[in-house]
C-alpha positions, 0 to 999 in steps of 0.5 A: 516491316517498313510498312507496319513502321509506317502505318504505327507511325514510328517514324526514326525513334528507338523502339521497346516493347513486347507481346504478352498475353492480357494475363495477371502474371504476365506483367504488362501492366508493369512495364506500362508502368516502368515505361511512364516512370522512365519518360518522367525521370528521364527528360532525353528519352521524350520523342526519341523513343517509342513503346510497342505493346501487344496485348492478346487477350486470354480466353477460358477461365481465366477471361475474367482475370484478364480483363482486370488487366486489359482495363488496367492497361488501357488506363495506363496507355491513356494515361501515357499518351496524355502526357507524352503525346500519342507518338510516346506509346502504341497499344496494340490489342489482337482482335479489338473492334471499337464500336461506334460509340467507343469509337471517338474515345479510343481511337487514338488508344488501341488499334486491333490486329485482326489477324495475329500470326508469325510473320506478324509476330516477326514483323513485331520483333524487328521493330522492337530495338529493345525487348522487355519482359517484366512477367512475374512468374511464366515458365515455357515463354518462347517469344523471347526467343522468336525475339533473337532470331528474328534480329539475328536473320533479319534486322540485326542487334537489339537487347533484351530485358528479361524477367529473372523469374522468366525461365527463358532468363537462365539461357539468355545469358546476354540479356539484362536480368530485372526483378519485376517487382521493383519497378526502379530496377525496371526503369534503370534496366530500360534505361541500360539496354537503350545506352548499351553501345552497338557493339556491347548490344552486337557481342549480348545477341551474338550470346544469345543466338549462339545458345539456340543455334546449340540448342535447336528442336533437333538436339533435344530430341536427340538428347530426349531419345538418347535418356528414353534408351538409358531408362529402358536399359537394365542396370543403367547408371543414374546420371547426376541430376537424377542422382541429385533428384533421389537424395532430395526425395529421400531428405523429405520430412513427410516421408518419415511421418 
């Protein structure tokens, strides 16, 4: 961790930031955004703090999309270090090569990891005093939770800032909800996090790792396989989600066409 402190060149600044895949709904470019805003309208946060975003790139069908993204960011990136200074903002995008002839353009923009694993991962998160999440849709996003126990075993405190439609948002329920699509909101919540007290910060992680340390691999399987034997018993009563379930099934209008 010290050595990829030194080497990003973060000296002692507060440090935000995240990973997200380079992905339309992922809202990179949002908190790109929400950062530029919170540093013009808040003089006390110039060189005292520093944003970490990693970038990965997406492959498949969806490459052509993500450019759009990844092009978007960089714009933003530039943009922010421009008028902030290059210390303001570390762009990272996993796998970036420059050649020769982009090099003298962005060299001062993105550094690559070559490599992109988890104890990089972990090292990333140890960094971050402060995780923010501003996708605008996403379901299973289990960074978030990488997040909580590489602070809880490792570095102790940080907050995180989570989308309210990022499905890890309902469990954690020591982070700062936002709405994406307001990026006033997202400001104010960066702004938030980076004035909660040590301890408010301690009591919203300690929330958070008592949630997965409740609710690890191990007792979802045991949860799953114990709903595997209900299902194959005869007779067995419904419990109330499936309950719940058949009489929203039931009200449907299609279903009396």
């Amino acid at each position: 961790m010290r050595r990829l402190r030194d080497k990003l060149d973060m000296g002692g600044r507060v440090v935000i930031g995240g990973v997200e895949w380079l992905a339309s709904m992922q809202g990179a470019p949002i908190k790109l955004m929400a950062y530029e805003s919170l540093l013009e309208n808040y003089a006390k946060y110039r060189g005292a703090v520093t944003l970490l975003q990693v970038g990965v790139p997406v492959a498949g069908r969806a490459s052509d999309l993500g450019a759009d993204v990844q092009g978007t960011c960089r714009v933003i990136a530039a943009r922010i270090r421009q008028r902030f200074g290059a210390h303001a903002l570390q762009y990272i995008e996993v796998g970036f090569a420059p050649s020769a002839e982009q090099q003298p353009a962005t060299s001062e923009l993105e550094i690559g990891f070559g490599e992109w694993c988890v104890s990089m991962r972990v090292a990333v998160w140890t960094l971050l005093d402060v995780l923010v999440v501003t996708a605008t849709r996403d379901g299973l996003n289990l960074l978030p939770f990488e997040y909580v126990c590489a602070r809880r075993l490792h570095a102790g405190g940080g907050v995180c800032v989570l989308s309210e439609f990022a499905g890890c948002s309902r469990v954690l329920n020591g982070a700062i909800r936002v709405n994406p699509f307001s990026l006033s909101s997202v400001v104010e919540a960066i702004d938030r996090a980076l004035s909660l007290d040590r301890r408010d910060a301690e009591a919203r992680m300690a929330k958070d790792w008592a949630f997965l340390d409740a609710h690890t691999t191990s007792s979802w399987v045991q949860l799953f396989v114990r709903d595997l034997k209900r299902v194959r018993q005869r007779g067995a009563p419904l419990c109330s989600a499936q309950r719940r379930a058949r009489r929203r099934w039931r009200r449907l209008p299609w279903l009396s066409l």
